[in-house]
C-alpha positions as MATLAB code, in Angstrom:
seq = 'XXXXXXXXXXXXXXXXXXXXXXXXXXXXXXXXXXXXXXXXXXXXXXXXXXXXXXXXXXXXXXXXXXXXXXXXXXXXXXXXXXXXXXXXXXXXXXXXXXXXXXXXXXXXXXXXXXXXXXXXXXXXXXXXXXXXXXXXXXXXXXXXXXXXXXXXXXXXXXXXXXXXXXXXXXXXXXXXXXXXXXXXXXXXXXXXXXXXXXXXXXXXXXXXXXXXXXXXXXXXXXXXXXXXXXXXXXXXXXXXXXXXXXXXXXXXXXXXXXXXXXXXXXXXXXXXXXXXXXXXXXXX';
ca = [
     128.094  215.117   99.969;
     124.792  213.996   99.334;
     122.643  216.812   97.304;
     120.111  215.908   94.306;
     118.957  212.712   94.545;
     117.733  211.217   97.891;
     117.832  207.862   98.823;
     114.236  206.009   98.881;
     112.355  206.210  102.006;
     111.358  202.606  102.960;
     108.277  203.053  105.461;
     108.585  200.292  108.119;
     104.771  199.932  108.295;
     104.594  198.575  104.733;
     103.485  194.577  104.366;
     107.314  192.710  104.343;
     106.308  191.334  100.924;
     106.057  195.173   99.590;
     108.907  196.488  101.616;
     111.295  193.681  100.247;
     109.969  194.424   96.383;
     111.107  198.120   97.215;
     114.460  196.958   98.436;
     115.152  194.692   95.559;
     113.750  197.226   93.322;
     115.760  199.816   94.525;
     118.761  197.665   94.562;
     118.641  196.897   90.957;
     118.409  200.306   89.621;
     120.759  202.144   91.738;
     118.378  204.622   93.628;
     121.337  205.581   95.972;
     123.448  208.570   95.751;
     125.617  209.051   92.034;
     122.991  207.098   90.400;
     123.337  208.719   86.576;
     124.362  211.578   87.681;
     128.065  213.714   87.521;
     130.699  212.842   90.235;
     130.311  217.057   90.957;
     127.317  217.819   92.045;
     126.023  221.358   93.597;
     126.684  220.973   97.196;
     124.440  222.605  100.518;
     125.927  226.193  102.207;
     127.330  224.278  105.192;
     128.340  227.792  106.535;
     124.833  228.857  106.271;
     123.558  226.428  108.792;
     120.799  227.928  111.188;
     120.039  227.038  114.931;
     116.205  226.320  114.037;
     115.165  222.757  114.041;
     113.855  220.999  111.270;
     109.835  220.738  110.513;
     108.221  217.303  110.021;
     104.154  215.878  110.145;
     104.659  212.447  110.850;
     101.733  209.839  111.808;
     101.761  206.373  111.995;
      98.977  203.799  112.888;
      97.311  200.564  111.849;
      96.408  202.061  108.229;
      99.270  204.163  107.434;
     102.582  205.578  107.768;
     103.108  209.682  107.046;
     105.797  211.644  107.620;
     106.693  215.188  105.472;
     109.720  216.567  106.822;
     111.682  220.050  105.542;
     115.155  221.090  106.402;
     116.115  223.670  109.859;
     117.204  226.179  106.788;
     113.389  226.129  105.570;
     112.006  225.842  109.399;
     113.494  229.032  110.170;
     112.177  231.017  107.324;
     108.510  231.721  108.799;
     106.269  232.126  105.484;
     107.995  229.085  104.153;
     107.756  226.561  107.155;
     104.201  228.073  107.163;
     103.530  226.883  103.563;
     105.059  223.387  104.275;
     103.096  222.876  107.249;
      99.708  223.655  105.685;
     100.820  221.276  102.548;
     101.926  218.391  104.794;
      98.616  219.086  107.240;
      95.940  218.828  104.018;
      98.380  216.205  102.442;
      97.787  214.233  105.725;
      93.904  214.477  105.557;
      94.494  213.160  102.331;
      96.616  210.263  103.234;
      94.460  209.042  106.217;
      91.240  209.415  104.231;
      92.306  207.189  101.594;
      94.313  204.673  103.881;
      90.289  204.340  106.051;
      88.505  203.773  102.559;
      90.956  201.282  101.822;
      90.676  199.060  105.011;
      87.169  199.355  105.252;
      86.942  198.310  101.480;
      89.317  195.155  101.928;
      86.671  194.203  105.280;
      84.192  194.349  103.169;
      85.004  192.550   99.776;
      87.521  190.068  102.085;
      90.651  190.977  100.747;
      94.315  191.844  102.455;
      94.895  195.740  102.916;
      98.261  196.747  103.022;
      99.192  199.777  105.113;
      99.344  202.829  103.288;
     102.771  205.364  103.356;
     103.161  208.848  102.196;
     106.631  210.380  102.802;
     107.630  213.765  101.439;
     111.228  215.131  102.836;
     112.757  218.048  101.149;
     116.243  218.672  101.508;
     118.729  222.178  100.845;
     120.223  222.308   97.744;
     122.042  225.843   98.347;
     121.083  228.242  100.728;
     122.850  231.300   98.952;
     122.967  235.276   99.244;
     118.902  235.690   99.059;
     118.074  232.457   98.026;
     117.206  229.127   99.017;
     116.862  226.252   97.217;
     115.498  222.995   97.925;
     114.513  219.535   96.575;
     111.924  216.675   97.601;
     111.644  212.833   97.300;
     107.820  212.045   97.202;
     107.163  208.283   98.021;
     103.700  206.712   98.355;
     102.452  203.154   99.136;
      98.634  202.070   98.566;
      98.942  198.744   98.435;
      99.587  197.879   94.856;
     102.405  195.634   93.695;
     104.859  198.278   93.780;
     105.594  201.864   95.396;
     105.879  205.156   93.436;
     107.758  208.070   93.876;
     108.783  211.389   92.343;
     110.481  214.679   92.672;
     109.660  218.543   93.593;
     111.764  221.506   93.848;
     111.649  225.289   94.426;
     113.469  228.174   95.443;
     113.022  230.916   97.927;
     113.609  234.363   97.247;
     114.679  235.697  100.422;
     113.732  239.626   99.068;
     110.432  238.574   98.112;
     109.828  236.450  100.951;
     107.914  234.018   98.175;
     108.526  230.402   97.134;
     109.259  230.437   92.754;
     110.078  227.621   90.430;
     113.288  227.267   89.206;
     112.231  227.995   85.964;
     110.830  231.469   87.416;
     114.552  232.920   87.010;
     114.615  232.223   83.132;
     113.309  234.324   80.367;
     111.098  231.540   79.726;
     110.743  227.636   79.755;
     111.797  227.836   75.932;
     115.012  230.027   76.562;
     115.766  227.282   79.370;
     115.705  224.503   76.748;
     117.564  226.149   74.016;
     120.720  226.912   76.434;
     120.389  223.553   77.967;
     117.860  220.817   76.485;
     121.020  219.561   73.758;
     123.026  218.513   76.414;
     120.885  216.927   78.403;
     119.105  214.929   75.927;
     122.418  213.742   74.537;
     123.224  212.799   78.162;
     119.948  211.109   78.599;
     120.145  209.065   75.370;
     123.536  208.551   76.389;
     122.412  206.985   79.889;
     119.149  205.457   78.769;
     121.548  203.170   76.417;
     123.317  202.216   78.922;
     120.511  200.828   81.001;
     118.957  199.438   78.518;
     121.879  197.419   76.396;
     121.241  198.818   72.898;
     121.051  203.052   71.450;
     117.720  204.811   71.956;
     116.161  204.633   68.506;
     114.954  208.654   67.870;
     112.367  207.450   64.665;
     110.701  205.044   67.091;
     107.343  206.250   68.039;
     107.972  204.475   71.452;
     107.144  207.642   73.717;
     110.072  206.283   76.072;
     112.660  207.575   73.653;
     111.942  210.942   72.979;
     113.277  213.605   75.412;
     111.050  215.210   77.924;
     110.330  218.530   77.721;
     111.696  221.016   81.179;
     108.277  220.950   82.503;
     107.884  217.604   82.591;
     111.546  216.903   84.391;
     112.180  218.529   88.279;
     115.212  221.305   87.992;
     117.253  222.386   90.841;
     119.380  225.066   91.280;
     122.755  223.900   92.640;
     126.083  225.978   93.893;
     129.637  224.793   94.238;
     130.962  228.256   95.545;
     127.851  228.807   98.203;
     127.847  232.300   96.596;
     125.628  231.625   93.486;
     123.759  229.302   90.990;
     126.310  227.567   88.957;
     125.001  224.148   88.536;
     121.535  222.846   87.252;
     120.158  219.542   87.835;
     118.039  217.383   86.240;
     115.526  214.770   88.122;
     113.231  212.259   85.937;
     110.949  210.179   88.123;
     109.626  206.763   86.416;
     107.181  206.770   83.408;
     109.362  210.177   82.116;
     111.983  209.139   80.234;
     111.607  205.038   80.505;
     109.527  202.332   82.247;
     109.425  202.138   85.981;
     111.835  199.214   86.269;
     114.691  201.783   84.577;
     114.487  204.059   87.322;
     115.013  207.568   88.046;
     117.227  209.583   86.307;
     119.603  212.411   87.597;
     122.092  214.648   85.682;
     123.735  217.771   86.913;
     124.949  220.143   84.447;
     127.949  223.465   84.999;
     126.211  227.066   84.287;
     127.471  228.459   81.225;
     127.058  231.664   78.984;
     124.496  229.977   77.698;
     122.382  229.681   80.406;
     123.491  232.819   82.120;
     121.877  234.045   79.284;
     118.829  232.762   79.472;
     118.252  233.370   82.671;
     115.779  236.685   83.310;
     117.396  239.643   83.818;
     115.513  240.149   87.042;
     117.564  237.239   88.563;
     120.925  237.010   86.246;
     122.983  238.641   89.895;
     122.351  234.751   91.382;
     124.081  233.107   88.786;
     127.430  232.629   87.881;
     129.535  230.363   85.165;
     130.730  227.162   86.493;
     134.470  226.560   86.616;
     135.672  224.093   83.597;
     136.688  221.394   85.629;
     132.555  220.901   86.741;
     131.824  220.341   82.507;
     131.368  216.651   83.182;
     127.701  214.749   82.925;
     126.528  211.551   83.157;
     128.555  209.052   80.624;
     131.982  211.189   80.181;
];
């Protein structure tokens, strides 16, 4: 069961010399599913599938490839399928607009344009008891020697009938890193040594070894019972944590008292402490 990290989207339209730098790329770093991460992760409500279809913009021409997509679980909720639409629509103008400059730049100045991509698709994390939470691969192509990509999350409040960001349901961003931040940089270290062949040096002034802060990483709110929160992962998209030929990296961590506690009182019903057995990260 696939759930935090989603595989890279690979946009046909893209010049084969780009597309086959991506697929190398990817190869080398392990962008596919367990990639740094736990071998529990917080799995989807598969008993709270819906009967509406998914939502998706999608264009493709000579200049570009787009396509934002959202999950049948977000389609049927009408205020959020709303909000994704009007994202992907002004996302689109965006996308096209650039992709036109582009091409009529490379006419004029006699160089190759590349066809652009933009991809957004977000996928259900857990679709609980008033809640619904979700996560995104962003992926873009403009032509340059290699793609990019990154991460977005939020959850739903089904009560409120409003989007919120994970961090929302905590006291506050520093109450989030004291229940959580020494166990994920530990992990991180651990995993960034790995990569790299040799221990992350914490007196080097080498901003690649110091340990993001949460608003700089993408949380998600996970579930293993379908019930409540009782997992929370960690996303890093390149230039975070390390260089862009390390990769992405992903970590889920088990809900303890720890973070029950930090979490606002407003929203502490949603959570729940992980069983024991989940207690494993990246590394173990």
């Amino acid at each position: 069961m696939r759930l935090f990290l989603i595989p890279l989207l690979l946009s046909s339209v893209l010049a084969s010399g780009a597309c086959s730098e991506a697929q190398e790329y990817e190869a080398k770093v392990g962008l596919e599913e367990g990639a740094g991460s736990t071998t529990d992760r917080p799995v989807a409500d598969a008993a709270n599938d819906t009967d509406a279809e998914p939502g998706a913009v999608e264009l493709q021409n000579e200049r570009a490839e787009f396509s934002h997509t959202w999950p049948a679980a977000a389609n049927a909720i009408p205020k959020l399928a709303a909000r994704f639409e009007s994202e992907a629509q002004t996302a689109l103008g965006e996308a096209q607009a650039m992709a036109a400059e582009d091409q009529a730049a490379a006419r004029g100045e006699g160089w190759e344009f590349r066809p652009h991509a933009a991809e957004k698709e977000w996928e259900t994390v857990a679709d609980i008891t008033d809640w619904l939470s979700l996560s995104a691969l962003i992926y873009s192509y403009t032509g340059g020697a290699h793609p990019n990509y990154g991460y977005d999350s939020l959850v739903w409040d089904k009560r409120a009938d409003t989007a919120r960001a994970p961090l929302d349901l905590f006291r506050s961003a520093a109450a989030f890193k004291t229940a959580l931040w020494g166990r994920f940089c530990d992990a991180l270290d651990a995993e960034r040594a790995t990569r790299r062949g040799e221990a992350v040096d914490p007196q080097s002034d080498n901003a690649f070894n110091t340990c993001p802060e949460p608003r700089e990483v993408t949380v998600l709110l996970g579930s293993s019972n379908t019930q409540t929160f009782d997992r929370i992962g960690i996303l890093i998209g390149p230039y975070v944590a390390g260089p862009y030929a390390e990769g992405s990296y992903e970590f889920t961590f088990p809900v303890d008292s720890a973070v029950i506690d930090a979490v606002h009182p407003d929203y502490v019903e949603a959570f729940s402490r992980a069983p024991q057995k989940q207690a494993r990260i990246s590394g173990d």
